[in-house]
N, C-alpha and C positions, 0 to 999 in steps of 0.2 A: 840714346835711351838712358834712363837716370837706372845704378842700381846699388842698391844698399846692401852692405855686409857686415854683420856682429861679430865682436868677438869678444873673447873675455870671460865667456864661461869657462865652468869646472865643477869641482866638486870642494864643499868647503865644511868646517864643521859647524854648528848653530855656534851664534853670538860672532862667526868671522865676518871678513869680507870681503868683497870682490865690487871690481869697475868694469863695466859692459861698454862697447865702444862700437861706435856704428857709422861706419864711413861712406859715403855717398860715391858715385862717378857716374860718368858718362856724359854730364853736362855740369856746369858750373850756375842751374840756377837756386836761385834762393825760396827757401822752402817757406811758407806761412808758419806752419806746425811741422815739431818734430817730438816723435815720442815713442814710448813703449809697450806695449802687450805683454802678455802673458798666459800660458794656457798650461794648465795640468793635469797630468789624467784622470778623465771621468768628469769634467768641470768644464766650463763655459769660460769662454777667451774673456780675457779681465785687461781692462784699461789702468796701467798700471802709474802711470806719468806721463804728461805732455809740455810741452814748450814752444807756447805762442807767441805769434808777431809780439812785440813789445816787451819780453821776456816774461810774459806772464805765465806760471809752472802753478800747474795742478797736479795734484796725486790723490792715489783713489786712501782712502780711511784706514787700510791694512798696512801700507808703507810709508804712512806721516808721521815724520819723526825721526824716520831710519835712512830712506832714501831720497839722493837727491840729484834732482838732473840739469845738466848743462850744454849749452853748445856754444862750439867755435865755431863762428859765421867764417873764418879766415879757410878754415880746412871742411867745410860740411861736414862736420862731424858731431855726434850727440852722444851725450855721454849719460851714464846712469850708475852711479856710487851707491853699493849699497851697503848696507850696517848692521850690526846686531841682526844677521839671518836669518830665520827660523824654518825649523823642516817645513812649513806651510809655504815657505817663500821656493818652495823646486818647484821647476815649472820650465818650460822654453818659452823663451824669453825672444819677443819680434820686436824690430827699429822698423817704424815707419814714417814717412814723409808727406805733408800732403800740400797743396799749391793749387791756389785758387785760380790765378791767370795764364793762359786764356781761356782752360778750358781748368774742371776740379779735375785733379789725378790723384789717387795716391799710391802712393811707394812702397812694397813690404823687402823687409829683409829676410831673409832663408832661417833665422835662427839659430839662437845658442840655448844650449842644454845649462840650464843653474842645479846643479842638485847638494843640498844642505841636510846632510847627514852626519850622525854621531861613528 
């Protein structure tokens, strides 16, 4: 069974920043889409950044500019750099995976806590 694990939270002050790192196991296969979430309290889960087959990276209008996501196909792993913080940006933070063949699955990771306070 595939299971993903964040790490890389904390707590930082507005304008730091912090790299989120989201490591795969259980199986070695390769993932179509790898990306982020976000949810904060009182707020509805937010599509934060993705990284599709062909390296093509979307981010939602709140963190273009600031953050940027990567992955290493060698390690399953997805990364998310983030920049210039702001207290809007707390929120816990999900790595998920998703894989079209044979069947769609996708993957959530347990979450890390971002919190950016002065």
């Amino acid at each position: 069974q595939v299971q993903l694990a964040e790490s890389g939270g904390g707590l930082v002050q507005p304008g730091g920043s912090l790299r989120l790192s989201c490591a795969t196991s259980g199986s070695s296969v390769r993932f179509n889409a790898m990306g982020w979430y976000r949810q904060a309290p009182g707020k509805q889960r937010e599509l934060v950044a993705t990284d599709a087959s062909g390296g093509i990276t979307n981010y939602a209008d709140s963190v273009k500019g600031r953050f940027i996501i990567s992955r290493d196909n060698a390690k399953n792993t997805v990364y998310l750099q983030m920049n210039s913080l702001k207290p809007e940006d707390t929120a816990v933070y999900y790595c998920y995976a998703l894989k079209t063949w044979p069947r769609r699955n996708t993957y959530w990771g347990q979450g890390t806590q971002v919190t950016v306070s002065s």
